[in-house]
N, C-alpha and C positions, 0 to 999 in steps of 0.2 A: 504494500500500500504506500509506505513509503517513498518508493522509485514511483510509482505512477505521479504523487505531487509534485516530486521532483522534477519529470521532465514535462508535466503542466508547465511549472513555473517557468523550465528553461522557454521555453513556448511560447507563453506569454510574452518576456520579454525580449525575445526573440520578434516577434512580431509586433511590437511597440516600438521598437529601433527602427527608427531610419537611415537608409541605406546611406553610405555615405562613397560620394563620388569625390574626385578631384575634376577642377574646370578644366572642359575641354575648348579648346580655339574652335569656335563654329565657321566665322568668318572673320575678314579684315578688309581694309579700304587704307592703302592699295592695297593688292591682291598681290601675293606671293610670286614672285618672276616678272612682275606687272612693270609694262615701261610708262611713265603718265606724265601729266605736265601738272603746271599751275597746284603745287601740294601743302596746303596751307592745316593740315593738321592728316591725324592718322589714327584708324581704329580698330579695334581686336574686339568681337563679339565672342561671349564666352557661356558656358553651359550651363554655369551656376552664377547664381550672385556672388560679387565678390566684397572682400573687405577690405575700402579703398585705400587705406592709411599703410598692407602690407603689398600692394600690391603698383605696377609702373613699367615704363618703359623706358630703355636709355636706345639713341641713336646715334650709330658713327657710318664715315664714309671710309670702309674697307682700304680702300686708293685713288688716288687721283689721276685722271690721263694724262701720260708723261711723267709718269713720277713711279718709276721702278724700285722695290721696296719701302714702298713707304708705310709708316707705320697709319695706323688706323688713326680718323681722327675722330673727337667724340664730338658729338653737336651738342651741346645745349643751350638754356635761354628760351626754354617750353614749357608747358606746364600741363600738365598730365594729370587726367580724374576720371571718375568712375562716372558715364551719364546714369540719369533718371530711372534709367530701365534696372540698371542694377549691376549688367553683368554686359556693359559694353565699355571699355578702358577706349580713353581719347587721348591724344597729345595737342595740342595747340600748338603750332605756331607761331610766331608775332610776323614772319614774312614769307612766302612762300619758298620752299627750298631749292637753292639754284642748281643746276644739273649735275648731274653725277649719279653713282652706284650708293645704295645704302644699303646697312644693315642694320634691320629693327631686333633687339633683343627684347623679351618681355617676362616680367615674372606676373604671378596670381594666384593669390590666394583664396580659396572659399570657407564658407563655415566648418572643412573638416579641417584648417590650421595646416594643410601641407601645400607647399611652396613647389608650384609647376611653373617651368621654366620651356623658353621656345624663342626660334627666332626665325627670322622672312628678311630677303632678300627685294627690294626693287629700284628700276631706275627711272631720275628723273629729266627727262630730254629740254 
């Protein structure tokens, strides 16, 4: 009798747990490979809501043309936040960014507190 309450119990709280996923990258703008012009911000829609204070984006330009070896440069001077929906991460801009290769790197965090990491490639003509 015992094991039977037992694994009631385990049961119950089994099925009162909510699953617990990490955010997945649904979409972004630009698009991954994407060549585009005129890019005055940039966005990662994501699976879960996230929690905007652990979560952000840093941008750097891989290389420059004509410039063999060159070390990566980081952009900043943007300001990065979680929109209204909950679980789409934005960067602003203050000017559109002048041409070249970039790399977005992004962290996110959602309510299960583990830190998912990614990053997209695109260029601006």
């Amino acid at each position: 009798m015992h094991a039977i309450r037992l694994a009631a119990a385990i049961a119950a709280v089994a099925v009162a747990t909510p699953a617990i996923a990490h955010p997945k990258l649904l979409a972004s703008t630009p698009a991954p490979q994407a060549t585009v012009s005129n890019v005055t911000r940039a966005s990662l829609t994501f699976s879960e809501t996230l929690m905007a204070p652990l979560s952000g984006i840093d941008l750097s330009m891989p290389g420059m043309p004509g410039m063999a070896n060159h070390a990566p440069m980081k952009i900043a001077g943007f300001q990065t936040s979680v929109a209204q929906d909950g679980k789409t991460l934005v960067a602003a801009f203050p000017r559109a960014l002048p041409a070249g290769t970039y790399q977005l790197n992004w962290h996110a965090v959602a309510s299960d507190t583990h830190r998912v990491t990614g990053s997209l490639t695109f260029t601006v003509r």
